[in-house]
N, C-alpha and C positions, 0 to 999 in steps of 0.2 A: 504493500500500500504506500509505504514513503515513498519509492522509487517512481510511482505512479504521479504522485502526487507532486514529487522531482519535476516529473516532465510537465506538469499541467502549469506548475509555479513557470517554469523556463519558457514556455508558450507564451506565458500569459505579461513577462516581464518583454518579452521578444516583441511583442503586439504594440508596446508601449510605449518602443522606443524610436523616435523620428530618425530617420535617414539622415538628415543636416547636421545632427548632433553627434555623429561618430565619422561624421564629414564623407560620409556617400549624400552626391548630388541626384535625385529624382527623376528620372525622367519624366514626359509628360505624361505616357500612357501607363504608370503606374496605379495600383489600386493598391495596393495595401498600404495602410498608414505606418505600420511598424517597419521593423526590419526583416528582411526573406530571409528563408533559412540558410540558404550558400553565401549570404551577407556578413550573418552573425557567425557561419562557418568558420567564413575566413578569414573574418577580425580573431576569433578563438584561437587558429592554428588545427582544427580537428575538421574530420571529411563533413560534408551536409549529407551523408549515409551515417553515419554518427551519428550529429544532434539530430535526425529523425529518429534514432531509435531511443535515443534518449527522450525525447519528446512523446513518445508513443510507448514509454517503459519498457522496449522490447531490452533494453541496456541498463542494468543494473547496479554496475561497480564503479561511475565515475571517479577517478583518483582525485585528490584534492589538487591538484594542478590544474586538471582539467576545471575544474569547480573555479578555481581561481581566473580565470583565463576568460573565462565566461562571464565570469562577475568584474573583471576587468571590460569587457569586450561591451557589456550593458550598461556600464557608468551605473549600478546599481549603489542605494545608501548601506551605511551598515546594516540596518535591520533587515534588508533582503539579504543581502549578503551572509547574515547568520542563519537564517529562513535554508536557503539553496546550501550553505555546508551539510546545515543537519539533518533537510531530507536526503541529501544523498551520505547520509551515515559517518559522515566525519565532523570532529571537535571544530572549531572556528580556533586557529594558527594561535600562538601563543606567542610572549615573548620569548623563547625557548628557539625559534625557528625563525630561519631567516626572512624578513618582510618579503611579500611580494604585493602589498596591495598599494597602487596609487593613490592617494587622497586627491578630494575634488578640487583642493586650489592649485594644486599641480596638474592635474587635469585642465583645468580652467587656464595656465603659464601655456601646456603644451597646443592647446585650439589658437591661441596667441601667435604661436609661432609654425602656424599651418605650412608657410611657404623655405620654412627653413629647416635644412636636416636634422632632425631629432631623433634619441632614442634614449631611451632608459633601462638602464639596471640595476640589476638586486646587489646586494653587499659579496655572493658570488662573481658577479660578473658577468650573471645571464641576461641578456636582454630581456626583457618583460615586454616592451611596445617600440615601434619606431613608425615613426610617419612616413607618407608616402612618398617627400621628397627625399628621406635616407633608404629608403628602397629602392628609389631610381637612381640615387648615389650609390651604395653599397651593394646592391644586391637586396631581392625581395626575402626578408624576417622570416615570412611566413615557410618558405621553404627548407628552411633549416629545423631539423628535427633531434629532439632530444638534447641530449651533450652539446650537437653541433648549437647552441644560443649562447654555450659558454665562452667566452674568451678563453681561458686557459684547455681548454679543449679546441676552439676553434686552430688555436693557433700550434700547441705543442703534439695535434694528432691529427686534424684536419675538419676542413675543407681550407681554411687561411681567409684571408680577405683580402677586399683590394687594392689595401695601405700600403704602403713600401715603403720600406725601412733597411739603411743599409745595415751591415750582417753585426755594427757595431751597437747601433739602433736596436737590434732585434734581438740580440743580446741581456741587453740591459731590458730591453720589454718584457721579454721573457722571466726576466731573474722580479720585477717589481710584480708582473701578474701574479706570479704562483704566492710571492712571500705575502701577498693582499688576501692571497685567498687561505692562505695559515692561519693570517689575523682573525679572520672571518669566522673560523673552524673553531679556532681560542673564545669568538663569543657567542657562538651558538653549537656546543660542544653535545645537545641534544640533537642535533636537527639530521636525524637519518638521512634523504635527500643529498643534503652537501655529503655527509661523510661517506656514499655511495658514489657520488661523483669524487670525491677523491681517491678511492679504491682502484677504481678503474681509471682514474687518471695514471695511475701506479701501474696498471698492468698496462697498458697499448701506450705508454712515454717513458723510454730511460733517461730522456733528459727532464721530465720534470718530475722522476725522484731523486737524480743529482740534487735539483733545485730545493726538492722539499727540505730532504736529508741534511739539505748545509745549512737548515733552520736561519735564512737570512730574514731581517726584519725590513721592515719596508719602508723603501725610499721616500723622502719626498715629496709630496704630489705637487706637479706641476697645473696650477688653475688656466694656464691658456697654452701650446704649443702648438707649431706649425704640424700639416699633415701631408703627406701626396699621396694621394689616391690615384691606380690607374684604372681609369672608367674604359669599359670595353669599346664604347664608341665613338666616347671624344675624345679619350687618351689621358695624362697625367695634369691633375689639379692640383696644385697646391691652397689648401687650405687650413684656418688656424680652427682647432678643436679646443671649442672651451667646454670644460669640466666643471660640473654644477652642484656641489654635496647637499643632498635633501638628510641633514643631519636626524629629525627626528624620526625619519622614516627608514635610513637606513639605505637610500636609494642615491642613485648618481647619474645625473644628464647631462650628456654628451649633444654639443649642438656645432655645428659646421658655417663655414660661413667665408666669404672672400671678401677684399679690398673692393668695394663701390668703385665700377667701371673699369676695374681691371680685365685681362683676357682669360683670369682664371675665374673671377664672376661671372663670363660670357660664357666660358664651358662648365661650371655648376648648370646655370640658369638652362643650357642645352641638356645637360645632362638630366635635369627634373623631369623637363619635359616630353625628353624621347620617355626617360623610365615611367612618368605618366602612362604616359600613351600606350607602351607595351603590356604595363600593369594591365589598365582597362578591357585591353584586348585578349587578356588569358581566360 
């Protein structure tokens, strides 16, 4: 009956949510007021064969990520948000385990800055959201599955990204992600999750239990540095990435951006637009 009643809540929050507000534009011949299921799919990261059977209780074991993602994906308050954990049978996240939940003034910072590369991560290092112009910059979020959200996975097992960083650069990147992510492990030293992602970090990377192993503490953080990005179809961008600390949350925004009227502003601003355009068309 929870699970049931899982799906009926998930319908009935889905029905309620306007298209403008998670920034899909409408078309004209649209009827439904809410969000379609390959909508909220996609914003989720999970198939629309999924939430229909979730929707339909034919799916009964939602993970708490998936829950989250969801409850990210609706801009839901906390009271639904506790509502959707505990029909699909899990605790509502403690302090004990690493945030993932956006709050609504940073929600409200990131609609702000619709037209500028954004994403956010957890005090891991996994992306949680990125707008659709760091999708047309980086590559689209929603295809990366699993590990592949994490930084210290993306980079020390694969897929990489499209940053380029000389081998000196990448070096010292390497050695600050992993000792960020020790830190991390030191204050949520319950949170299964992470310590599964570092397990297997351990097994498919010898270089980042070198890194673990030499227990380095972590560097510095730089609040602006330069980036180059090489974009598949306009080529290398140089741009500064400034780093954002959501201290009470626990979360960090990453926002991209070039010199007003430079030629790297010109292939950004190219570069949104093709990866618009492509996105739309998948």
């Amino acid at each position: 009956m929870e699970h049931t009643e899982f799906g009926r809540t998930l319908r009935r929050l889905r029905d309620h949510v306007a298209p403008t507000v998670v920034g899909i534009t409408p078309g004209t011949r649209r009827r439904a007021t809410g969000l379609r299921r390959e909508e909220l799919a996609a914003l989720a990261g999970i198939s629309a064969d999924y939430l229909t059977r979730l929707e339909q209780g034919r799916s009964t074991s939602p993970s708490a990520q998936v829950v989250e993602a969801l409850v990210r994906s609706l801009r839901v308050g906390d009271v639904d948000r506790e509502l959707l954990y505990r029909l699909a049978g899990h605790a509502v996240p403690g302090a004990d385990v690493v945030p993932s939940r956006i709050p609504p003034s940073l929600q409200r910072l990131l609609d702000r800055l619709a037209d500028t590369p954004v994403a956010v991560l957890d005090a891991a290092g996994t992306i949680l959201v990125a707008n659709a112009p760091y999708d047309a910059l980086m590559g689209p979020v929603a295809a990366l599955r699993g590990h592949e959200r994490n930084t210290a996975w993306r980079h020390l097992v694969g897929p990489g990204s499209r940053a380029v960083h000389t081998p000196e650069e990448q070096t010292a990147f390497e050695a600050s992600v992993v000792a960020a992510l020790r830190l991390t492990t030191l204050r949520y030293p319950r949170d299964r999750q992470l310590r599964q992602l570092v397990r297997d970090l351990r097994d498919a990377s010898p270089r980042f239990v070198a890194l673990w192993d030499a227990g380095t503490l972590v560097p510095p953080r730089e609040t602006s540095r330069r980036k180059v990005v090489d974009h598949p179809v306009v080529g290398r961008i140089t741009l500064d990435c400034d780093t954002l600390q959501v201290t009470t949350d626990d979360l960090t925004v990453l926002a991209y951006t070039a010199d007003p009227g430079s030629s790297d502003a010109e292939r950004l601003a190219l570069a949104v637009v093709l990866g618009s355009q492509s996105l739309r068309e998948q």
